[in-house]
C-alpha positions in Angstrom: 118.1 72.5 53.8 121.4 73.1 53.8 124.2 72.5 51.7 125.7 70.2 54.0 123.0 68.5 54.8 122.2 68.1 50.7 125.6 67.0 50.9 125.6 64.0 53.3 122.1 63.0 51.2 124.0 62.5 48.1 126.8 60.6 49.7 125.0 58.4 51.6 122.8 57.5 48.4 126.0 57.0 46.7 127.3 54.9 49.1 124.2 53.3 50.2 122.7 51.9 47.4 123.9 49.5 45.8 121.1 49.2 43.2 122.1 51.0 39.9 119.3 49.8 37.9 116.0 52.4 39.1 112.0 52.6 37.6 110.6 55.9 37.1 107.7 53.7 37.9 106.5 51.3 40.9 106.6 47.3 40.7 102.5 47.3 42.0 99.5 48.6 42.1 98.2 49.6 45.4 96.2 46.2 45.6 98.7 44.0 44.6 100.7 45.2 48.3 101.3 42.5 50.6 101.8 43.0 54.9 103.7 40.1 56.1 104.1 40.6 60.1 107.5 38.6 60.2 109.3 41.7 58.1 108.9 43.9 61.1 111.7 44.4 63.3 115.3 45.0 62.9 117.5 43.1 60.6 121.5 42.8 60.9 123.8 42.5 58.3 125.0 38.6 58.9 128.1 38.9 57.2 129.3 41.6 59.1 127.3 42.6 61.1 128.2 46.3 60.7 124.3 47.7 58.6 121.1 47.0 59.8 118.2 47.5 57.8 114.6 48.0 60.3 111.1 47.5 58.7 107.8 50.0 60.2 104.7 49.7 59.4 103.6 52.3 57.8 100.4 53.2 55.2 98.4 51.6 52.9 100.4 48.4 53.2 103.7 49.6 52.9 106.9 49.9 55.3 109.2 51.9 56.0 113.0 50.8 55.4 115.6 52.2 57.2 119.3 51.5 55.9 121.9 52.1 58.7 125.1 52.1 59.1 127.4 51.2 62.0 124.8 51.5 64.6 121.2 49.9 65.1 120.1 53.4 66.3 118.9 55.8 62.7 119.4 58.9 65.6 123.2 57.6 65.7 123.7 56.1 62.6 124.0 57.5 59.1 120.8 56.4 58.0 119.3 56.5 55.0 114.8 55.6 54.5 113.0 54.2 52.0 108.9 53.8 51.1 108.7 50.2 50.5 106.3 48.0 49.3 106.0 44.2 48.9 104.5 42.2 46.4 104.0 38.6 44.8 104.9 38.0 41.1 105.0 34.5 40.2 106.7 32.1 43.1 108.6 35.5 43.9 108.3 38.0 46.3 109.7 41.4 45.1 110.1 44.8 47.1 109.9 48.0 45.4 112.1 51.1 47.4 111.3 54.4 46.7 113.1 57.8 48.5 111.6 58.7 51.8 112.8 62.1 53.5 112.4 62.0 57.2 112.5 65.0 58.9 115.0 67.9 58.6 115.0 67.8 54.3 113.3 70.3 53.1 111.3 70.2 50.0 111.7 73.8 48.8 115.4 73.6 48.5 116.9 73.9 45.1 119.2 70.8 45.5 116.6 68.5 46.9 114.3 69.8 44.1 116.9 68.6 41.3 117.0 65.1 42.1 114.3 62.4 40.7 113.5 60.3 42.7 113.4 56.7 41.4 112.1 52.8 42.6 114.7 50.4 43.0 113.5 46.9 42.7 115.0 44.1 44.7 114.0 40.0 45.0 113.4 39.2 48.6 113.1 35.7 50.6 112.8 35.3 54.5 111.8 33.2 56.5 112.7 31.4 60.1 114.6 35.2 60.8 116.8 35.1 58.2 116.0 37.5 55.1 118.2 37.6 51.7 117.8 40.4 49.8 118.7 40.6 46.0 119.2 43.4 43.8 119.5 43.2 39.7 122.6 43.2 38.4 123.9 45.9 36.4 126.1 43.8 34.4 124.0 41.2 33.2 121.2 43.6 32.4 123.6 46.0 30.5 124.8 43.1 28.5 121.1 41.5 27.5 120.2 45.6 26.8 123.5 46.0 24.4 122.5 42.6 22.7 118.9 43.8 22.1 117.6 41.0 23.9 115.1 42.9 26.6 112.4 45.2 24.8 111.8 47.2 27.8 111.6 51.3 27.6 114.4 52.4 29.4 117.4 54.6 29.1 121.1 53.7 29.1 123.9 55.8 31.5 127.4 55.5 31.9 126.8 53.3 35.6 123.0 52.7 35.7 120.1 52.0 33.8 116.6 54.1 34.9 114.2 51.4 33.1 111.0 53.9 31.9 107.9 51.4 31.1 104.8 51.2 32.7 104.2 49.2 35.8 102.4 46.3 34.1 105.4 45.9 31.4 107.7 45.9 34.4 105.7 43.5 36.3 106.0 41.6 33.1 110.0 41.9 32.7 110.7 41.0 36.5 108.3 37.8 36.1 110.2 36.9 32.8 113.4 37.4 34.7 112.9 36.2 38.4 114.4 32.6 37.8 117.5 33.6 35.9 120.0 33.8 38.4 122.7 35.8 36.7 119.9 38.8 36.4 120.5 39.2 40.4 124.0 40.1 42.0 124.5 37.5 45.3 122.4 38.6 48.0 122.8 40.5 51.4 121.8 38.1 53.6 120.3 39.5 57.3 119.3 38.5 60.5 116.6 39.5 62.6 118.2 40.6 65.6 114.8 42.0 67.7 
């Protein structure tokens, strides 16, 4: 890959993701994956109406997320993809995001090589086209971490938290956590457009 291209990656991650607390490991187990047909499709940002976020079937249960930005089109649109797969805990339905390189990255490159790839964990409701889509906020996290009030293996940075427990204590954190409000930041709230 080129440096340019390594480049754009990094900034669109930047910019993209909003998430700053990451999993070294997944939210499920391959059989606790979920396939609702209604996620399919495209999705507009309903605020603005500027992002789109599209949902492919994929394998094994999971989708394919595709972030885009200022154009409904990811050959026109600075785009950025993600492995993602859905899943019930408690009376919440959770999706776990993890890096997916389309084509044109190239594996053997130094750069690409020195990044580690992470999940990113996000609260999800839909339903009648309209999805909300709610990540964990950094804030209140960091604040129950510094207070040690959350026994979960993780480490600390200077602007996220890469949470490094097992997938079953992690299922076990996002239960204990789903119904407190201040653990998510406000949602982004779509529309399915097609």
């Amino acid at each position: 890959m080129k440096t340019k291209n390594a480049l754009f990656l990094i900034v669109i991650l930047i910019s993209a993701q909003s998430c700053t607390i990451f999993s070294l490991n997944p939210l499920y187990h391959d059989e606790d994956l979920l396939e609702p047909n209604e996620l399919v499709g495209l999705w507009q940002d309903a605020d603005e109406g500027e992002e789109y976020v599209s949902f492919e079937k994929y394998e094994d249960k999971k989708y394919i997320l595709r972030y885009m930005e200022n154009n409904e089109d990811p050959k026109e649109s600075d785009t950025i993809s993600y492995e993602a797969g859905l899943l019930k805990l408690g009376d919440h339905y959770f999706i776990d995001l993890y890096p997916y390189y389309d084509e044109g990255f190239e594996e053997e490159d130094y750069l690409f090589r020195s990044f580690i790839p992470a999940h990113a964990v996000l609260k999800i409701e839909w339903g009648n086209d309209k999805m909300q889509l709610y990540t964990l906020s950094y804030d209140r996290l960091n604040e129950l971490f510094e207070q040690n009030r959350i026994r979960i293996r993780h480490q600390m940075f200077e602007e996220y938290i890469v949470i490094t427990a097992s997938t079953e204590e992690l299922q076990k954190f996002i239960r204990k956590y789903a119904d407190d409000e201040l653990a998510f930041d406000d949602p982004d709230k779509l529309i399915k457009i097609r």
